[in-house]
C-alpha positions in Angstrom: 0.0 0.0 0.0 1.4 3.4 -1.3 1.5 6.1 1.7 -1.1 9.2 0.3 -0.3 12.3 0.2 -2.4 15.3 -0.8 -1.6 18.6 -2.6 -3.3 22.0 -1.3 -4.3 21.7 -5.3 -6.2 18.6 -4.7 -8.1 19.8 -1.8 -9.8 22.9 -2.9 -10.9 21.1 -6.1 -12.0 18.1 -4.1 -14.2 20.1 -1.4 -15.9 22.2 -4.3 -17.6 18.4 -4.8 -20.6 17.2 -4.4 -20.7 14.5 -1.6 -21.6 11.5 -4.0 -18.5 12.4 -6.5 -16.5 12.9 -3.1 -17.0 9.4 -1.9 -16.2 8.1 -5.6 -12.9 10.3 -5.6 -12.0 8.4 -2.6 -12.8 5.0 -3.3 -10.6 5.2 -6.7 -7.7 6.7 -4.4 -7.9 3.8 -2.2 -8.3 1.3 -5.3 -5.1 3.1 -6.6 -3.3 2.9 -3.2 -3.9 -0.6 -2.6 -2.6 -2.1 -6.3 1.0 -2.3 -6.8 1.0 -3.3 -10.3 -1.9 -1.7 -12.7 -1.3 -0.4 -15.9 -1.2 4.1 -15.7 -1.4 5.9 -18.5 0.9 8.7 -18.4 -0.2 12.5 -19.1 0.4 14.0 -22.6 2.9 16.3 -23.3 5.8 14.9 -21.2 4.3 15.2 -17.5 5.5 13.3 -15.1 1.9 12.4 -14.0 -0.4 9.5 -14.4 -4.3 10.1 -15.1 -7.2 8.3 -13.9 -10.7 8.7 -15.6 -13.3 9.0 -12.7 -16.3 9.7 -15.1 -16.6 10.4 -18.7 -15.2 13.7 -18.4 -13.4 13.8 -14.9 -9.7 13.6 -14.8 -7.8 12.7 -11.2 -3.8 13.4 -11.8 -1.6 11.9 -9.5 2.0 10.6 -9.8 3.7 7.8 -7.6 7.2 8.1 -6.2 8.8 6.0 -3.3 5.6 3.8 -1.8 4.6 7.5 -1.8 1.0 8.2 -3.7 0.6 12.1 -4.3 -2.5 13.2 -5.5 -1.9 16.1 -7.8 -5.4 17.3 -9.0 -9.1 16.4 -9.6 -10.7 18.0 -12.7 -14.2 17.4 -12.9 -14.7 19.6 -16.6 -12.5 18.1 -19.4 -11.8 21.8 -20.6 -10.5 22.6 -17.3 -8.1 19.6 -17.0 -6.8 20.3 -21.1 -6.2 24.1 -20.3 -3.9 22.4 -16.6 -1.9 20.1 -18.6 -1.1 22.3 -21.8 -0.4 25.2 -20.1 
């Protein structure tokens, strides 16, 4: 199990949720936490970050260094998480 760790980022986007996304947020950070072999998919554009899809247009960036799990961002608009990563 990866120790989590939480940017200041993270934690403004993820209180602006509503309570049901919240608890699905969670769950797919434990689920991440817990497996230590899954395939990531890296973020375009030569980030060092991995994304996972939460819903069809919700992005939760995170990057894994040293049994250390640091959750980056949440993104629940699409537009919002392309303007992050190309900017």
């Amino acid at each position: 199990m990866y120790d989590v760790i939480y940017s200041d980022d993270f934690k403004k986007d993820f209180l602006k949720q509503d309570k049901l996304l919240q608890i699905i947020i969670y769950k797919k950070i434990l689920k991440i936490s817990f497996e230590t072999f899954i395939s990531r998919k890296h973020l375009m554009y030569g980030q060092p970050y991995f994304v996972e899809k939460i819903s069809e247009s919700s992005r939760l960036v995170y990057n894994i260094s040293e049994n250390k799990l640091y959750i980056i961002r949440f993104f629940r608009d699409h537009k919002d998480y392309e303007k992050w990563y190309k900017s």
